[in-house]
C-alpha positions in Angstrom: -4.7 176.9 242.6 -2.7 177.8 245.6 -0.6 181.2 245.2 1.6 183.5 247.6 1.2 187.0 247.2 4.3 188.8 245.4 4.8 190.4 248.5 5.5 187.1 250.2 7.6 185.9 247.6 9.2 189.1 248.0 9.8 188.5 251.6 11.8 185.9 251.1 13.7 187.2 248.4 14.7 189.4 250.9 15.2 187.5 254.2 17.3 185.1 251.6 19.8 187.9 250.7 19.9 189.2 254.8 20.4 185.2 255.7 23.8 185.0 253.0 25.2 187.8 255.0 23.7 187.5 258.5 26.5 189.3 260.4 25.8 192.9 259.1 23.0 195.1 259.2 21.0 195.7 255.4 19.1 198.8 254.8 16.4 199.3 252.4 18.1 200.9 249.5 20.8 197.9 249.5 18.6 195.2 249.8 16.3 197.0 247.0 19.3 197.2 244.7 20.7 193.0 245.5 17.0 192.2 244.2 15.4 194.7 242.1 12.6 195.4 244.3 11.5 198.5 244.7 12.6 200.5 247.3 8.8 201.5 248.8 8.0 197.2 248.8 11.1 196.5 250.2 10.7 199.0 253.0 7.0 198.0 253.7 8.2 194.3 253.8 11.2 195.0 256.1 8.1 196.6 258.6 5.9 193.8 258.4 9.0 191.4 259.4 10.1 193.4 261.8 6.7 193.8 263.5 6.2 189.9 262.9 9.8 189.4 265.0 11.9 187.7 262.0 13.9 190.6 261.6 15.5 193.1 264.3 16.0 197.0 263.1 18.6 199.3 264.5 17.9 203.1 263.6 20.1 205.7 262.5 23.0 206.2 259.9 24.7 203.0 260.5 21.8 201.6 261.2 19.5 198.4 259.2 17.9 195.3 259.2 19.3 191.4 260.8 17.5 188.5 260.9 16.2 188.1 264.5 17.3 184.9 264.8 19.2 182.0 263.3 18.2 180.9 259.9 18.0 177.9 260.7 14.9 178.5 263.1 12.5 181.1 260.2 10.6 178.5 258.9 8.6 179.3 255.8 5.0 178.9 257.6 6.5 182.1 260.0 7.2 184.4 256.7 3.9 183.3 254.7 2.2 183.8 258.0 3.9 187.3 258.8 2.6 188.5 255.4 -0.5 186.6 254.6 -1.9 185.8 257.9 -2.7 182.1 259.0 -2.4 179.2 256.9 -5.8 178.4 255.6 -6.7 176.0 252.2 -10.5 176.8 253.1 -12.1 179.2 255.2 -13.1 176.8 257.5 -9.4 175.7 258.1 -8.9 178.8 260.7 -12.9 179.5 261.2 -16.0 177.9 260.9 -17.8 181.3 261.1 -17.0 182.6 257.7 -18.9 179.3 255.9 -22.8 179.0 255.3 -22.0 175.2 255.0 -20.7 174.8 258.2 -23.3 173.3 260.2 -23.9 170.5 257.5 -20.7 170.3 256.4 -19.2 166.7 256.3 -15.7 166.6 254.9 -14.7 169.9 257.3 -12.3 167.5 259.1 -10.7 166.7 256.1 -9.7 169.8 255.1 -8.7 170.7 258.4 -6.0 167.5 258.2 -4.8 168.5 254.5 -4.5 172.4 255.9 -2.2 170.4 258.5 -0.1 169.2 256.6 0.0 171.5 254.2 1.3 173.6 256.7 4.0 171.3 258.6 5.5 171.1 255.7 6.3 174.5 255.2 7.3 174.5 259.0 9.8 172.0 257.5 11.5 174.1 255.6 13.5 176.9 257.0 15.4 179.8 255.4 18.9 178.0 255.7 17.3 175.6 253.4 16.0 178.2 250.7 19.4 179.4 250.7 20.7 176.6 249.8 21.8 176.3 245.7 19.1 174.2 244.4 19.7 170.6 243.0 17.7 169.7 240.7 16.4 166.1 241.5 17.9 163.1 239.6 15.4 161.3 237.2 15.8 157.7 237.1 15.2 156.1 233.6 14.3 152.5 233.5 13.8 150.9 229.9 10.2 149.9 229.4 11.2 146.2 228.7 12.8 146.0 231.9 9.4 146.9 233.8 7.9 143.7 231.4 10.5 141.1 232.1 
């Protein structure tokens, strides 16, 4: 199974509530009152976003968090990889160094072109879009004696 860390899914618990309100700095104790987080996490994960560039930091009394850019330009692959490193399925999807099986390995490509995918679309998405309310899609119902005509 594929699985984020909570921080991750933290992260952009966060970055979601900075992105509704883009035009005003957030600091720590706000942001971990809006979610529920708590307040050491949500400073840790405003650190690692900052160092990763998605967010800016001002310092002092009036000072906080902004998104460093537009949110229509934070994909998801930038926040998973800002907290979990490189977008890998398999070890051998960022190195072939960590695998015993490398050298006779025949479906390593494969992986490799599912780990690409995989991971444009989560470029794909951007936080403007995981801000957005969620639809929940339409399911079409066709009568069984339809399909059988």
């Amino acid at each position: 199974m594929l699985k984020l860390s909570k921080l991750t899914d933290y992260a952009t618990v966060i970055l979601s509530v900075i992105a509704k309100d883009p035009h005003r700095l957030h600091d720590a104790l706000h942001l971990a009152e809006v979610t529920g987080i708590a307040l050491p996490t949500v400073s840790k994960i405003l650190k690692i976003l900052a160092k990763a560039g998605l967010l800016s930091s001002m310092r002092g009394a009036k000072g906080g968090y902004a998104l460093a850019r537009e949110p229509e330009k934070i994909t998801v692959a930038m926040v998973i990889g800002a907290l979990e490193g490189p977008i890998a399925l398999t070890e051998c999807s960022v190195s072939h160094k960590g695998c015993d099986q490398a050298s006779g390995c025949r479906i390593q490509g494969n992986w490799h072109l599912i780990n690409q995918k995989i991971a444009h679309a989560l470029e794909s998405v951007t936080l403007a879009d995981m801000i957005l309310p969620f639809k929940q899609p339409v399911e079409v119902s066709i009568p069984l004696s339809r399909l059988y005509r």
